[in-house]
N, C-alpha and C positions, 0 to 999 in steps of 0.2 A: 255391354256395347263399348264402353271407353276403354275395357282391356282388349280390345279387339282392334281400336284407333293405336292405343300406344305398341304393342305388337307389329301391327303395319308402319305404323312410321318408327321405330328404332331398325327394323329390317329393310327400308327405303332408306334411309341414311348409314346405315352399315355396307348397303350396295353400294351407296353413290360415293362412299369413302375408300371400298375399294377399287372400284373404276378408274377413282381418281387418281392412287397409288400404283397401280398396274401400269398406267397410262405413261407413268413417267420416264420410265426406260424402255417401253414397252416398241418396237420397229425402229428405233435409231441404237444405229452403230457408229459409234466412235472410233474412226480406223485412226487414227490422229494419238488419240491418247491409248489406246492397244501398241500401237508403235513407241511410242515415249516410253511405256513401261518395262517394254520388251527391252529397249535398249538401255533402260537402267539396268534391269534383270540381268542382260549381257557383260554389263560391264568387272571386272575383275574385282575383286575386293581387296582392297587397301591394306599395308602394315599398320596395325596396333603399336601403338607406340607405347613405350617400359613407362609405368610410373615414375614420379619421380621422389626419389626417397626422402624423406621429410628427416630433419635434425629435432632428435629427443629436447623437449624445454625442459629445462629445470621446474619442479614443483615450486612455486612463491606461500611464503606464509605471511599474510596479510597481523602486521606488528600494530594496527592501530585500532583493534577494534574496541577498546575505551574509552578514545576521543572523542571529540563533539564530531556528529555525522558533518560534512560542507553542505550536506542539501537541508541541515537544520537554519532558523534563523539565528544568527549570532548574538549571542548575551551581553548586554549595556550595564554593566557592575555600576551600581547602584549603592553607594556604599552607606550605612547607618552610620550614623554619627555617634562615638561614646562621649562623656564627656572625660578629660584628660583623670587618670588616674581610680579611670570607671573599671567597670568588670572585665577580666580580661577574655575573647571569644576562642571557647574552643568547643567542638563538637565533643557529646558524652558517648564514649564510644563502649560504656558497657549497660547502656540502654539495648532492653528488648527492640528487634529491630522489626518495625509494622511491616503491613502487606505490600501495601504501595511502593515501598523504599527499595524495591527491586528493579523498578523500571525508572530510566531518565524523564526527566519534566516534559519534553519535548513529547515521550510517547503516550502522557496521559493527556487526556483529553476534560474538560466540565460538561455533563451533558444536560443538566437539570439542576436544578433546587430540590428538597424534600424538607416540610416542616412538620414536628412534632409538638404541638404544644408552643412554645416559645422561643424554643429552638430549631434552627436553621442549620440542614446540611446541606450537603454539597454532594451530587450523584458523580463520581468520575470512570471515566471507562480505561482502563489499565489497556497495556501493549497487546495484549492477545484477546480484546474483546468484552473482558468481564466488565461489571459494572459495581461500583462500592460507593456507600459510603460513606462520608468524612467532615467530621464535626471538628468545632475551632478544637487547634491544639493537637491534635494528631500532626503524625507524618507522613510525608510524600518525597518522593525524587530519590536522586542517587546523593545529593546534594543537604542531607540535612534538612529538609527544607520542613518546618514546621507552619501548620495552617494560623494566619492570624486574624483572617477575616472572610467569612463568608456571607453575599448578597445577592441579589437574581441574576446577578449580568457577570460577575466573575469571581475567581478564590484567589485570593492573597496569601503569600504563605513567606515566612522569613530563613532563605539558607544560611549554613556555615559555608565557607568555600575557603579554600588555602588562597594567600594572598600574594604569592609568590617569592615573599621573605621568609619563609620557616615557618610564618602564622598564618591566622585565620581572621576572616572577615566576614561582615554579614552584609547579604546583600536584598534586597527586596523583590520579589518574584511575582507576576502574577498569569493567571490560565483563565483566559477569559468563557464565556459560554460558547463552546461549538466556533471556537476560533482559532489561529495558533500561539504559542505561549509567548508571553513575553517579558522582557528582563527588565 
């Protein structure tokens, strides 16, 4: 019996929807806009006008892509204190070079803790996503930057940076959790 109700009423609203569509151009004529069209129709068609020819640009080679991006935040040198006639600072430059030390500070990120026993690392997610990680003493950045403290809420780590005199300097770095870096 109820396939018998839905059968008649989808075929009573299937009627009354088209009644209602037929209905709508259905004995009026528009002599108004027949004329309008006609006399668009009539009218000549227009000269196409010549493109106009574009001047070759010279290809540009972007000379900076080593620098600090402008849409990074700017680094506060922070300088370590030696004391006079201390160690002199130079990066070891025939150290194995870690994973991390391929991407700049700016593009790693802290995104967790992980504890083992007593030890406390640091989960960081590198420029293309992965995720590592990084016990004190390791390295990070482009910058030298060795880890010197890790806690729940940020990593601290200590760079070499050239100093603008021929040397180097160390400056204090930190990448807090799930925030941006800071100098």
């Amino acid at each position: 019996m109820r396939t018998i109700d839905r059968r008649t009423s989808t075929a009573a609203v299937f009627v009354t929807v088209s009644a209602l569509l037929s209905g709508c151009g259905a004995g009026q004529d528009h002599p108004d806009l027949r004329e309008f069209v006609a006399e668009v129709q009539a009218r000549p068609a227009g000269p196409v006008e010549q493109l106009p020819s574009f001047e070759q640009v010279p290809p540009f080679a972007y000379q900076a892509s080593d620098m600090r991006s402008p849409f990074d935040p700017p680094v506060v040198l922070k300088r370590v204190q030696r004391a006079e006639g201390g160690v002199q600072v130079t990066p070891d430059e025939n150290r194995v070079k870690q994973y991390l030390e391929q991407y700049p500070i700016a593009a790693l990120a802290m995104v967790g803790t992980l504890s083992q026993g007593d030890r406390l690392y640091a989960l960081v997610r590198d420029g293309e996503g992965g995720v590592h990680r990084v016990a004190h003493g390791d390295y990070m950045g482009t910058d030298h930057g060795r880890v010197q403290k890790i806690d729940d809420n940020e990593l601290e780590l200590i760079e070499i940076v050239p100093d603008g005199t021929g040397g180097w300097v160390e400056r204090a770095r930190a990448v807090p959790l799930g925030g941006t870096n800071r100098g």
